[in-house]
Each structure stands twice: as C-alpha cells, then as structure tokens.
BAVO-240909 format. One record per residue: residue in one letter; chain; x, y, z negated of N, C-alpha, C, CB in turn. Coordinates in steps of 0.05 Angstrom, whole numbers. Atoms other than C-alpha are relative to their C-alpha. Glycine has a CB too. Layout:
# residues N
> rest,kette,n.c1,n.c2,n.c3,ca.c1,ca.c2,ca.c3,c.c1,c.c2,c.c3,cb.c1,cb.c2,cb.c3
> A,A,X,Y,Z,X,Y,Z,X,Y,Z,X,Y,Z
...
# end
This chain:
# residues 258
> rest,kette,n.c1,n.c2,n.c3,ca.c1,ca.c2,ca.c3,c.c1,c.c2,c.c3,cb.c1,cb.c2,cb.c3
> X,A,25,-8,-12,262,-716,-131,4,27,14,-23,2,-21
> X,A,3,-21,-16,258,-661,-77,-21,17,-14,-7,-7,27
> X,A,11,-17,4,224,-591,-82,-32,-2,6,14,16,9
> X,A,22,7,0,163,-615,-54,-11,-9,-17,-2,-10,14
> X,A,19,23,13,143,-673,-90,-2,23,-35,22,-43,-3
> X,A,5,-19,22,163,-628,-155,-28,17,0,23,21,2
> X,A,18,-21,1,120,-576,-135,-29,-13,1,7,21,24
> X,A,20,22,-1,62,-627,-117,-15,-7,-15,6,-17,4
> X,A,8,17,26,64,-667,-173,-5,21,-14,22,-20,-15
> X,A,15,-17,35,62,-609,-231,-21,17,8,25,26,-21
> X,A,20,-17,-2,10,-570,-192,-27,-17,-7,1,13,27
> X,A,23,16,-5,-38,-630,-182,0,-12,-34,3,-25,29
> X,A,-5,4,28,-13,-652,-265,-20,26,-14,37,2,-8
> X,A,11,-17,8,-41,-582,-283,-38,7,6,18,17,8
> X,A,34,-11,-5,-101,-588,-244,-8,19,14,-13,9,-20
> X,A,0,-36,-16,-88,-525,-196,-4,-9,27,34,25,-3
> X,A,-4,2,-32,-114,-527,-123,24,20,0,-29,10,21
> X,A,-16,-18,-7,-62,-490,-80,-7,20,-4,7,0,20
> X,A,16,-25,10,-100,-424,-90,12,10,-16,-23,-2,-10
> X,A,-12,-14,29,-90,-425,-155,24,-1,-10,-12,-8,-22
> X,A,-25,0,15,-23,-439,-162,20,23,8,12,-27,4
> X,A,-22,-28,-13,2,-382,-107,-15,19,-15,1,10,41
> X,A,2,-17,9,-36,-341,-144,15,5,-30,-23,0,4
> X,A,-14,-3,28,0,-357,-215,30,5,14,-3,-32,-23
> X,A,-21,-4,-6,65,-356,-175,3,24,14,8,-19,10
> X,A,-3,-24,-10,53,-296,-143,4,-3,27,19,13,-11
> X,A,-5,3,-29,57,-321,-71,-25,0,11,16,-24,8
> X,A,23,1,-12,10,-331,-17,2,-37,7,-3,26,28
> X,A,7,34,4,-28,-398,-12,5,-13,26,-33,-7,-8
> X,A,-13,9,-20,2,-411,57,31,-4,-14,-3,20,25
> X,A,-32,2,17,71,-403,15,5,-21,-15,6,22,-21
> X,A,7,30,15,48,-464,-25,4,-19,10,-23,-6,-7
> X,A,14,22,-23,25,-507,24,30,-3,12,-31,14,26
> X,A,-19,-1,-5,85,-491,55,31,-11,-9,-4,16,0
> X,A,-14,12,23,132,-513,0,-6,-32,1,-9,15,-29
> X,A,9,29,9,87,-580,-3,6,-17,19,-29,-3,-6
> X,A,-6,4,-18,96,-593,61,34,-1,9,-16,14,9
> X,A,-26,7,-5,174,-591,58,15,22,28,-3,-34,9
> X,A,-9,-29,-16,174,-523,111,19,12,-8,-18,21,1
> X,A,-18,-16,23,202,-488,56,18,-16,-14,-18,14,-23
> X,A,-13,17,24,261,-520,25,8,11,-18,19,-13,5
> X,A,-16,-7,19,294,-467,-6,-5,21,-2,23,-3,2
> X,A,13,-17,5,255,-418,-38,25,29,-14,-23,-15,-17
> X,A,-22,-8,16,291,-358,-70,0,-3,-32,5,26,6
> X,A,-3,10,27,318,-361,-139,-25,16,-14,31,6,-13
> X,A,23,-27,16,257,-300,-164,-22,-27,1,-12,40,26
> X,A,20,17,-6,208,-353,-129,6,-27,-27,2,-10,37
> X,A,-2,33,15,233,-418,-167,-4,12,-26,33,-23,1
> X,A,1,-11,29,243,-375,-231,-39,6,-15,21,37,5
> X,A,33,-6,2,156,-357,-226,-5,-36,-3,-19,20,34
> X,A,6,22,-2,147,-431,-211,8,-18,-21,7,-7,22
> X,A,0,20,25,190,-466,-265,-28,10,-19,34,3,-21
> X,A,24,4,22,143,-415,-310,-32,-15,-4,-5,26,-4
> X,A,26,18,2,81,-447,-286,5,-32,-1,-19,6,27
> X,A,4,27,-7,100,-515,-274,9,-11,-30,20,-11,29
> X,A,-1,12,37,104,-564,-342,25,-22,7,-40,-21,-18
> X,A,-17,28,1,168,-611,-352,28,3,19,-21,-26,14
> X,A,-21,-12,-6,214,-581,-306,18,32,-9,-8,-3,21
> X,A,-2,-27,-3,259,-521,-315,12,12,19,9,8,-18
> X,A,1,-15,-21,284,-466,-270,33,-7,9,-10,32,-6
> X,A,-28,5,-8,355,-492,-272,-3,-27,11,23,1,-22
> X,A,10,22,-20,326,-556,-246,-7,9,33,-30,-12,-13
> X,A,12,-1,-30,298,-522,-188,20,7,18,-25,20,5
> X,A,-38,-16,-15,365,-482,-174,12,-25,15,33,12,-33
> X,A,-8,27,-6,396,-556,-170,-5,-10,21,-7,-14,-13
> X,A,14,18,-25,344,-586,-119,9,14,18,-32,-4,3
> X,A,3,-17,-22,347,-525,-84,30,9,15,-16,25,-11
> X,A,-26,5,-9,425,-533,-72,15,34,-6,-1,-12,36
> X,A,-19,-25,9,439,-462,-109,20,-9,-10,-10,20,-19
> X,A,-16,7,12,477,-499,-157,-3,-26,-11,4,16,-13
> X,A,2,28,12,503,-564,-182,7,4,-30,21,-22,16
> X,A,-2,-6,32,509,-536,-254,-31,1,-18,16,32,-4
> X,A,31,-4,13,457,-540,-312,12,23,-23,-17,-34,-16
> X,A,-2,-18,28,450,-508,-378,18,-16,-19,-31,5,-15
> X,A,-17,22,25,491,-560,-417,26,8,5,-3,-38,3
> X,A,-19,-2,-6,550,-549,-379,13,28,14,-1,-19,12
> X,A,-10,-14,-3,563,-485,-379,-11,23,18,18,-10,3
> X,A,17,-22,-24,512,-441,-331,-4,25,-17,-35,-12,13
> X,A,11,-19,17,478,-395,-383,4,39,20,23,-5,-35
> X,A,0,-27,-3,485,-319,-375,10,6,25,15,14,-20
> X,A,-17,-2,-22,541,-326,-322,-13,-5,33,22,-22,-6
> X,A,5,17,-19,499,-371,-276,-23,24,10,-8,-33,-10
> X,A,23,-14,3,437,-324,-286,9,32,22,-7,4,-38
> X,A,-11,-21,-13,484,-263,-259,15,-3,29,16,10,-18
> X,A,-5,13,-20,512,-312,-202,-29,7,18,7,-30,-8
> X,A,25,4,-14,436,-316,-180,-6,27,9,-22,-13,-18
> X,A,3,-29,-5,426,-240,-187,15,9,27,10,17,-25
> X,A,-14,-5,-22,483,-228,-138,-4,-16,28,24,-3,-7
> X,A,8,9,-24,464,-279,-94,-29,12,10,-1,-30,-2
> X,A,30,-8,-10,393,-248,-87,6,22,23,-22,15,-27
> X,A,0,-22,-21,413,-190,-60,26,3,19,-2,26,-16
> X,A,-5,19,-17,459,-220,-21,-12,-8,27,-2,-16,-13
> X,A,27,12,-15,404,-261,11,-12,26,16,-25,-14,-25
> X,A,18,-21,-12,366,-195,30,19,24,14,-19,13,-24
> X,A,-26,-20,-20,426,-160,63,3,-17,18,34,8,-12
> X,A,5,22,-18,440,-220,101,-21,-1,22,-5,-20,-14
> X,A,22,1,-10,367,-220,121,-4,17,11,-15,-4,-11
> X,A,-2,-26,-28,375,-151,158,8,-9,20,20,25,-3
> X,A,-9,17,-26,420,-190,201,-16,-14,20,16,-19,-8
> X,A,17,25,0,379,-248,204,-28,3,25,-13,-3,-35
> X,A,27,0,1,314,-229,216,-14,7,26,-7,19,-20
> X,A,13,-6,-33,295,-213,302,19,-24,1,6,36,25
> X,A,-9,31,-5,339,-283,309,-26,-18,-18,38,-6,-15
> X,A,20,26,14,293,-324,264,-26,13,7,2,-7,-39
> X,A,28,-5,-13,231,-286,289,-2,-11,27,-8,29,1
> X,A,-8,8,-29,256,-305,360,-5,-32,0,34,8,9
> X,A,2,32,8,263,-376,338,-26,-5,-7,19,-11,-25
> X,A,29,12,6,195,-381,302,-12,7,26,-18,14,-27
> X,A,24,-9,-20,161,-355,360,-10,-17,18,5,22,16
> X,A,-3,19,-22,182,-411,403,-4,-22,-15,27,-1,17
> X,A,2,31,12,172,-463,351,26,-15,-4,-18,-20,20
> X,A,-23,10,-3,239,-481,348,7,-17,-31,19,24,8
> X,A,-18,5,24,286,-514,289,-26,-17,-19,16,34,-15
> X,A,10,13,26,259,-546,226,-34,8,-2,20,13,-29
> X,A,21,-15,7,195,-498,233,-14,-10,33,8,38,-8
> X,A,14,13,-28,178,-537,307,-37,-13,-6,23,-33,9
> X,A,30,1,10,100,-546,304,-16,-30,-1,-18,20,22
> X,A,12,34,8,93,-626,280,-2,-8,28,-36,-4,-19
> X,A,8,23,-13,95,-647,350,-32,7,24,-8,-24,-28
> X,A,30,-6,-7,25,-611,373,7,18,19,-20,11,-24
> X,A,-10,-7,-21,30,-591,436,-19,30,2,-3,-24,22
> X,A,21,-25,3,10,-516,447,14,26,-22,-32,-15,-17
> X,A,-10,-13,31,29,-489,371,22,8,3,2,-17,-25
> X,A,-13,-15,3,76,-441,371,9,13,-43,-15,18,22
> X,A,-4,-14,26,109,-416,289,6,23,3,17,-9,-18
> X,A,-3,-26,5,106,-348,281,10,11,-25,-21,10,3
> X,A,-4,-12,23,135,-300,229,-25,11,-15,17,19,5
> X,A,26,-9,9,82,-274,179,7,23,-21,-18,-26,-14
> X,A,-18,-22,13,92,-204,146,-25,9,-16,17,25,21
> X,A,12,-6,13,55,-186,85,7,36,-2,3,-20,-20
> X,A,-6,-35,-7,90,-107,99,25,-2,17,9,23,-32
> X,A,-21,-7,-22,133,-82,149,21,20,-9,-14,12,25
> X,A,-15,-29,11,193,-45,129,11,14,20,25,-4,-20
> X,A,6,-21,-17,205,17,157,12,-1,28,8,24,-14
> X,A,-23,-8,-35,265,10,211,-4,-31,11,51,10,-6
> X,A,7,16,-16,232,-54,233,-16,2,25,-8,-12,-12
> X,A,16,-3,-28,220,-57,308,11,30,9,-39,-2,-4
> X,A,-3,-30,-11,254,15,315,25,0,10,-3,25,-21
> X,A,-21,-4,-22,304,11,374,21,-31,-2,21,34,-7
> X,A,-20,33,-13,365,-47,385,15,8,-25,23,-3,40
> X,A,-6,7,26,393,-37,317,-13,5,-25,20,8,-4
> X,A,22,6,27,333,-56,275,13,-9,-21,-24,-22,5
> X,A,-3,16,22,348,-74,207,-20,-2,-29,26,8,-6
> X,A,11,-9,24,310,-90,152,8,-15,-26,-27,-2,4
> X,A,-13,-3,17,319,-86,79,-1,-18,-22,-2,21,-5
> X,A,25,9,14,274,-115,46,-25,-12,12,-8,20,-12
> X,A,35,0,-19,208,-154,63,-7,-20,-27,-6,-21,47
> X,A,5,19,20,165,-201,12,10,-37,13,-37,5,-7
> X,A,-4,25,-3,171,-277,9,-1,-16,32,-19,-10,-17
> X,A,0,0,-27,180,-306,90,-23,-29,-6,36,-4,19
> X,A,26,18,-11,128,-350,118,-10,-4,14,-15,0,-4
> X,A,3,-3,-35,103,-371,178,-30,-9,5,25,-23,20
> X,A,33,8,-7,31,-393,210,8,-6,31,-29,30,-5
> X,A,-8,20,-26,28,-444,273,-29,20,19,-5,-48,-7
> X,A,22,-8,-25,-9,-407,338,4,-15,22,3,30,10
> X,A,-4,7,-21,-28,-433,395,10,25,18,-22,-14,8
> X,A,-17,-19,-9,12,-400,439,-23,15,23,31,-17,14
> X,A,25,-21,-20,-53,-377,490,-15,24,-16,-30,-23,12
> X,A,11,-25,10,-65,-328,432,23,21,-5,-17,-5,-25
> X,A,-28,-26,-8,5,-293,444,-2,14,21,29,-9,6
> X,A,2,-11,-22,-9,-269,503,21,5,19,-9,18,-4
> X,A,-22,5,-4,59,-295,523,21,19,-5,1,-7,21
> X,A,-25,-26,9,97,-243,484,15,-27,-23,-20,42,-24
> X,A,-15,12,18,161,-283,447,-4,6,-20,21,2,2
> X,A,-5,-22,24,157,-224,402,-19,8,-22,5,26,11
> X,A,28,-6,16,88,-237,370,4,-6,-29,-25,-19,11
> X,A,-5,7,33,85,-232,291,-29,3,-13,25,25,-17
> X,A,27,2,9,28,-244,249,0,17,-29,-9,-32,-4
> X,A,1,-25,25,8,-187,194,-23,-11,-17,-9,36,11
> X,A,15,0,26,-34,-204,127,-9,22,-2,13,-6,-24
> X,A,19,-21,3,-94,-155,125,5,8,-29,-31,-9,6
> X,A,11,-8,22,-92,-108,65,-22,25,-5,20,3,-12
> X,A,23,-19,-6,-152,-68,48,-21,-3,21,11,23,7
> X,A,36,7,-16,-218,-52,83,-5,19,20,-31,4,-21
> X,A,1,-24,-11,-205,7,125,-2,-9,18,16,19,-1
> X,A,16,13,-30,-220,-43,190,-18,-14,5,11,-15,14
> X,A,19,16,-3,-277,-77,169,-29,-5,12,0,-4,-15
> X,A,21,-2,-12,-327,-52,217,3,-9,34,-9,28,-8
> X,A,-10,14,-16,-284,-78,276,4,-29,-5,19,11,5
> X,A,0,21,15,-285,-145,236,20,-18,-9,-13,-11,8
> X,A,-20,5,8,-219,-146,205,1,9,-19,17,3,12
> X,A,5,-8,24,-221,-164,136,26,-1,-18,-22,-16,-11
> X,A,-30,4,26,-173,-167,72,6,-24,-5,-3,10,-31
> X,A,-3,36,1,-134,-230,79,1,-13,28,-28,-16,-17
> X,A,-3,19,-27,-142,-244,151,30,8,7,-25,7,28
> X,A,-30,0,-22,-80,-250,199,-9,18,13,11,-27,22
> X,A,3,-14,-27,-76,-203,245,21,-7,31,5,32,-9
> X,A,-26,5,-13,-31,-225,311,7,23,14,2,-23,18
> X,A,-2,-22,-10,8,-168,335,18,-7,20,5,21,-16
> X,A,-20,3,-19,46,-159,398,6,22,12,-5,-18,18
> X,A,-15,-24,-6,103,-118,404,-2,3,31,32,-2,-11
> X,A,4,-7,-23,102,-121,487,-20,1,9,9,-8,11
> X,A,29,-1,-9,26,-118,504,-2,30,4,-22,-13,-20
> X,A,2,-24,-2,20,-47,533,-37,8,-19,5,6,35
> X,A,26,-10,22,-40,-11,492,-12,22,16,11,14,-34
> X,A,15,-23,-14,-85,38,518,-26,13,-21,-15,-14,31
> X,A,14,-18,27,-134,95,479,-28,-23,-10,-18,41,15
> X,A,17,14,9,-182,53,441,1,-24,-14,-9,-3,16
> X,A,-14,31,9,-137,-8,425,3,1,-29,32,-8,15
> X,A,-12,4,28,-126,-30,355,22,-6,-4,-10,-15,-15
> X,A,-25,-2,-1,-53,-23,334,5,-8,-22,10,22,7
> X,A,-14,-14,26,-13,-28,276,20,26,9,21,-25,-17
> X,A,-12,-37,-4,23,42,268,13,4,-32,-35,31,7
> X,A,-6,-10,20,62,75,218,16,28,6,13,-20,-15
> X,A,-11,-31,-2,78,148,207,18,10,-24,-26,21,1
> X,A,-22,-7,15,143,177,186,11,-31,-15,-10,24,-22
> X,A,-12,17,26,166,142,122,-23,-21,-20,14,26,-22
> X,A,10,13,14,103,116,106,-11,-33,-1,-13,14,-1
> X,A,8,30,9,64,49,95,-8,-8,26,-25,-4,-23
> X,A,9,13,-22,47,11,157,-31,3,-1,11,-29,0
> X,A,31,9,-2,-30,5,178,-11,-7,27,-18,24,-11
> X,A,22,13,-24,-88,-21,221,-18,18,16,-21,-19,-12
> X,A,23,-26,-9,-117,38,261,-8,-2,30,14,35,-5
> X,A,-2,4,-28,-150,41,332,10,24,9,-25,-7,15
> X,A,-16,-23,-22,-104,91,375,-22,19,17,21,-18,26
> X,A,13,-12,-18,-149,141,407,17,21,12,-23,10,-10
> X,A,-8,-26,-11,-125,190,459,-4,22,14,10,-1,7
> X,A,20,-17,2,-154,257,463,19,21,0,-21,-2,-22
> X,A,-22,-21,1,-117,307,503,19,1,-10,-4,16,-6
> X,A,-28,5,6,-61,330,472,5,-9,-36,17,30,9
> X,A,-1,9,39,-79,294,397,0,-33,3,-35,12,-24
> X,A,-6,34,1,-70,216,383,-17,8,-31,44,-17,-1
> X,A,16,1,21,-124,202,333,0,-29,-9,-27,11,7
> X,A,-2,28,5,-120,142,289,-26,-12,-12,24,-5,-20
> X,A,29,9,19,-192,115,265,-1,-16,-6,-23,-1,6
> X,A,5,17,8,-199,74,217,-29,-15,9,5,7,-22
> X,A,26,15,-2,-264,23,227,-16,-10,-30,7,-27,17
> X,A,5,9,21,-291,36,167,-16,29,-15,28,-13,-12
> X,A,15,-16,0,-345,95,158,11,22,-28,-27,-15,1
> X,A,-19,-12,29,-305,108,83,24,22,2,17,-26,-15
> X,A,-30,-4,-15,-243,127,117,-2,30,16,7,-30,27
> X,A,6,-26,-17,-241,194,151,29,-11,26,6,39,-24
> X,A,-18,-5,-17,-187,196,213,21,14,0,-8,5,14
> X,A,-15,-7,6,-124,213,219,14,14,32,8,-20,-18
> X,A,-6,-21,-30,-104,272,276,27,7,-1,-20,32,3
> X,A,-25,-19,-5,-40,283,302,6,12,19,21,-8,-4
> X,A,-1,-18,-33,-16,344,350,23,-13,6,5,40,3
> X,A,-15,0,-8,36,354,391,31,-8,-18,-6,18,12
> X,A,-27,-6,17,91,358,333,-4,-20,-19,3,31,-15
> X,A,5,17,22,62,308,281,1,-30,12,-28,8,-14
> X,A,5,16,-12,56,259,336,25,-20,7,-12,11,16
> X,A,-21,11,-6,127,251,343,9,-21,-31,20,26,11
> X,A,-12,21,20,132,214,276,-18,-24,-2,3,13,-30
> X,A,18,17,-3,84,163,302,25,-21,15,-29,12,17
> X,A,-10,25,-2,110,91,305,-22,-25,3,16,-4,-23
> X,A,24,24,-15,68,32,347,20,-16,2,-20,6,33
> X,A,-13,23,-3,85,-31,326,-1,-20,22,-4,-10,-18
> X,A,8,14,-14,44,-67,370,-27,-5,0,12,-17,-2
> X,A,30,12,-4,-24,-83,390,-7,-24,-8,-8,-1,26
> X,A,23,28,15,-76,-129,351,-12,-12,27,-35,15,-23
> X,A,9,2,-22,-85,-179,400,-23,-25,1,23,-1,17
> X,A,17,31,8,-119,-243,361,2,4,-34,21,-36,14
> X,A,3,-5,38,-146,-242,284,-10,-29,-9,-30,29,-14
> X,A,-4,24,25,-136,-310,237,-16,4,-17,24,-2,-15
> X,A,4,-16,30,-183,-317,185,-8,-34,-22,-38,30,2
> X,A,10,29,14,-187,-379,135,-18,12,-18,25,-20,-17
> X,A,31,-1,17,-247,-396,94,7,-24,-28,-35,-14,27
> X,A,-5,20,18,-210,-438,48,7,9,-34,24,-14,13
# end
C-alpha cells in the first residue's frame, strides 16, 4: 500500500477530517490533502515519525519503507542505528535544499514535473512559505537553510502577474487585517512587480522575522504601516533603511473557508 492510501485510510479509520489531522501532525491542512492526493510522496522522516504517532496500525518504520528511506524494519536489524541513519539524512535533506530551492520554485511556478496542475488549463503550482529564511531572495547566491515542511498551492497564472518568480506566503498574525489580510490566508507575492509608496510588501529588517507591511515613502524615511490600528509603525532614516529587505509585492490574497 502506498503513502497515500495509508494516510487516507487511518485518518478516515480515526474519524479525522483533514483539519484535524494536520493539526495533530503538525502540518498545514493543504500538507494533508497533499499527501492524499499522492503530490507528496516523500514526506520527511520528522513528518512520517508525527504521523505513524497519530495514525493506528501502522508504524513509523513502515512509513520509512513506503517512503523508499529504507528497505529495513525493526526485526532485522534497524533499531538505534537506523534511527541515527535518519538523523543524518535529515540534515542532509536541508543542506541539499539550499541548493535546491530557486530550481524547484522555478519549476513550480510553471507547473512543471509531477506537481503539473491535473491537466487544467490556466493553473500554475507555486511554492508556499510558511517563513522566509533570512538570505532568501538576497542577490545570485541565495541560499537557504532551513524553511518548514514544502508545499505548494495551484494559481491561475492571471494572478501572477506574469512573474515566474511568484511565491505564495501563509498569513501569520493580524497586523494586516484592516487591508483585509487575515491569519491563514495566502498572500501571493512577486519578487519582479516594481512597488511604489503605498503598496503592500513583504519586508524584512536586518536579521529579523519577515512581515506584511504597506511601504510608505516620506522624504527621506521609508515607513512600514501595519493595517491594523493595534500596531504602531515602523520608521526608518537614512541609516536604518539600509537594513531594509523587499521581498516582493502582495499582488493577490487566497483565502479558504474550509
């Protein structure tokens, strides 16, 4: 039995819409769906390891198996060894994925490979980034280090605004919700869409956390305002301004009701 049907069968055995099961696994419920659908074949070993714990009747060296980590079980010799095999391959995997990662965004963007959009003419797969790490998108040897679980969401491509380079961001927080971008929606961003004072961006300053602010520009200060009356603004001069990083302009917002 494949990873799908696995995952399928013991969710719908338990009784768990998708919802509830990315939420026991710690993923997002596109990450599910995703899996069920056969998108996802080969989750990483952290992921399957959350999933044997929820799922009933399988275990996590089963999933290793399907998932073509390994053709060993626990009977024959995996134990401790196998467990420290997996460790090394993780991080592994996420070094790799520095490499990786503006090639397979390039590819989703166009719909390409295994992640091609069923056939539906239009639909474009995008990358989907629950955080942005820091030296992503910063000059021609981007790398990044780290990012959470990968995942993608099908756009029609008339909401790219014909940028290859469009990636879709998972809202966190409420600091835009008077522009009507809530917690949980998509945001689609696009790295080549020029921006002008007023536009809503993602941005991140220095070393810190990525966010959703509209760019104002006011003389010689770049003001970031949140949309969200809670929130005060965030002013930078001439000197503070230089540790300002624009990922790309918000150019289309996703929002399921499911």
């Amino acid at each position: 039995m494949d990873l799908k049907s696995i995952v399928r069968r013991g969710r719908l055995e338990l009784g768990l819409s998708a919802r509830a099961m990315a939420e026991a696994v710690n993923v997002s419920h596109s990450y599910i769906s995703q899996i069920e659908r056969g998108v996802i074949k080969r989750p990483s070993p952290m992921v399957l390891k959350r999933l044997a714990d929820v799922l009933t009747g399988v275990s996590y060296w089963e999933l290793l198996r399907v998932c073509g980590y390994t053709g060993r079980n626990e009977k024959n010799g995996g134990g401790i060894k196998e467990i420290e095999e997996m460790g090394r391959y993780e991080g592994t995997r996420r070094r790799l994925m520095a490499k990786r990662l503006r090639e397979v965004a390039a590819e989703l963007a166009h719909g390409s490979g295994e992640l091609e959009s069923e056939g539906v003419p239009g639909l474009c797969s995008v990358p989907v980034f629950t955080f942005i790490p820091a030296s992503f998108g910063m000059g021609s040897q981007t790398t990044v280090l780290e990012y959470e679980e990968f995942e993608t969401t099908r756009i029609h491509e008339g909401k790219l605004n014909g940028d290859k380079d469009a990636f879709a961001l998972r809202v966190r927080g409420d600091s835009m919700v008077e522009a009507g971008i809530l917690e949980g929606d998509l945001v689609i961003v696009s790295p080549n869409t020029p921006y002008k004072s007023g536009d809503i961006c993602v941005v991140r300053i220095g070393g810190g956390e990525h966010s959703i602010k509209r760019v104002v520009f006011q003389a010689n200060l770049v003001i970031l305002q949140p949309c969200n009356s809670s929130y005060e603004p965030i002013v930078l001069d001439e000197n503070s301004r230089q540790d300002l990083h624009v990922y790309g302009r918000v150019i289309h917002v996703e929002r399921s009701f499911l």
